[in-house]
C-alpha positions in Angstrom: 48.7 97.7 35.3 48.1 99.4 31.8 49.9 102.5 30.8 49.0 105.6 33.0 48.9 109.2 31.1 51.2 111.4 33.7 51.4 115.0 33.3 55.1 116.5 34.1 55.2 120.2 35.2 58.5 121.7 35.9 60.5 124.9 35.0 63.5 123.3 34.8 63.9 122.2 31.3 66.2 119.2 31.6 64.7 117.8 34.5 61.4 117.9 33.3 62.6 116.3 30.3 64.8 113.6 32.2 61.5 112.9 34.1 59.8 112.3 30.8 62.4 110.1 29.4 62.0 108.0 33.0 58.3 108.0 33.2 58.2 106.7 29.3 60.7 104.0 30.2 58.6 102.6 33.0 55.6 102.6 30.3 53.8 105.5 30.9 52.4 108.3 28.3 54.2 111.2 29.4 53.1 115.3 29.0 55.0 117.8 30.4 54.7 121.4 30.6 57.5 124.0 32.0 55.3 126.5 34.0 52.3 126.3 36.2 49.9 127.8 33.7 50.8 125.8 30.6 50.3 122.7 33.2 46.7 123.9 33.9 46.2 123.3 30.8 47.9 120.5 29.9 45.5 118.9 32.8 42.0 119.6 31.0 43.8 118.8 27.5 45.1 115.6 28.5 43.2 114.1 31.6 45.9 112.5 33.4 46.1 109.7 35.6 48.4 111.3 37.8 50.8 114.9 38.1 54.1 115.4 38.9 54.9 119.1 39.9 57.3 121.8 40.6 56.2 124.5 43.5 58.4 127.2 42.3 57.6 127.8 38.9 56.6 130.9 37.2 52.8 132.0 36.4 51.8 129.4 38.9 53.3 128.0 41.3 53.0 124.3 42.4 50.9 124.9 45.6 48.2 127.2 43.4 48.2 124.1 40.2 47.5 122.0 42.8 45.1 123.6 44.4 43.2 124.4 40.9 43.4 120.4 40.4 42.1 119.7 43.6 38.9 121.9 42.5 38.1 119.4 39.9 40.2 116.4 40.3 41.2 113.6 42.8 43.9 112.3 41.0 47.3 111.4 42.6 49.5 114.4 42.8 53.4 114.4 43.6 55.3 117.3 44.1 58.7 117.2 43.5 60.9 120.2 44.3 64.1 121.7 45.7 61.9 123.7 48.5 62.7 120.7 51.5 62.2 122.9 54.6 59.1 121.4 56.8 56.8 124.5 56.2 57.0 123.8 52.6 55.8 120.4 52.7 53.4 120.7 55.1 51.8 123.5 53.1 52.0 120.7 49.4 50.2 118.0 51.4 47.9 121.0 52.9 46.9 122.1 49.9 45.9 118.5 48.4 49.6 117.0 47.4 49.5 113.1 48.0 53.5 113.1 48.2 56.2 115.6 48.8 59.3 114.5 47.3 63.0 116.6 47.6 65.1 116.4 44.6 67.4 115.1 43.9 65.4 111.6 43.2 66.6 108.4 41.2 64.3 107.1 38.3 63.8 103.8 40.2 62.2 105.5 44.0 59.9 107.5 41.2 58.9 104.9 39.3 58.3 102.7 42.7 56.5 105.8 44.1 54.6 106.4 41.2 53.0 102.4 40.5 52.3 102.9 44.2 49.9 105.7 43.7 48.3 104.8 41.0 47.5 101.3 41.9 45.9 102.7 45.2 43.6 104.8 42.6 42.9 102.6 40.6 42.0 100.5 43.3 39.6 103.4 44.7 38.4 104.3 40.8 37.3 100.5 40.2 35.5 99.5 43.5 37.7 96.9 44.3 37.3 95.5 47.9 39.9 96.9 50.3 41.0 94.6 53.4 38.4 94.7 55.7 39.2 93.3 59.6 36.3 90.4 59.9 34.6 89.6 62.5 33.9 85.9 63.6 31.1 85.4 65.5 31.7 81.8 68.2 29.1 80.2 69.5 29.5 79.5 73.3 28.1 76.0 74.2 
């Protein structure tokens, strides 16, 4: 798979820097952004492949960048957070999140997690055949 640009939005500083430094390591053309409004717009700059987000962040939070990238977008979306209670995820993959992840999270589960997603979308983007059950028709003689 060729590199995929990811966009990486997260308050925290160091982790959304750490993520970076992971993301690039496992190939990938990395943007991050270190509140919900700069990561808006960070998405229409840069077109990514996939996002990577924070729900508590100030300006806008996770669950409303999502939401504004659902609007437009049907790109892969993680969200990976602190916020681990039920409610909270439920509410991510309610509002159009394709994972919820809890930190803390090792760079390898990420990276596994994240070729995951994007082969399945580039395998929806490109049209190519997905495992269909046949159906064999016997003649009875």
């Amino acid at each position: 798979m060729e590199k995929a640009k990811i966009l990486v939005v997260d308050d925290e500083v160091a982790l959304a820097d750490l993520l970076k430094e992971w993301l690039q390591w496992g190939g990938h053309e990395v943007s991050v952004a270190y509140d919900g409004l700069a990561g808006l717009k960070e998405f229409f700059q840069n077109k990514p492949a996939l996002a990577i987000m924070d729900v508590a962040m100030p300006g806008l939070s996770g669950f409303e960048l999502c939401q504004r990238v659902r609007e437009v977008s049907d790109i892969p979306v993680i969200m990976l957070t602190a916020k681990g209670q039920e409610i909270d995820k439920v509410r991510g993959l309610n509002v159009g999140a394709d994972e919820y992840l809890v930190k803390p999270l090792g760079r390898q589960e990420l990276l596994a997690r994240v070729s995951a997603m994007l082969r399945r979308a580039y395998m929806r983007s490109s049209g190519a055949p997905h495992l269909q059950r046949r159906r064999h028709c016997h003649r009875l003689q």
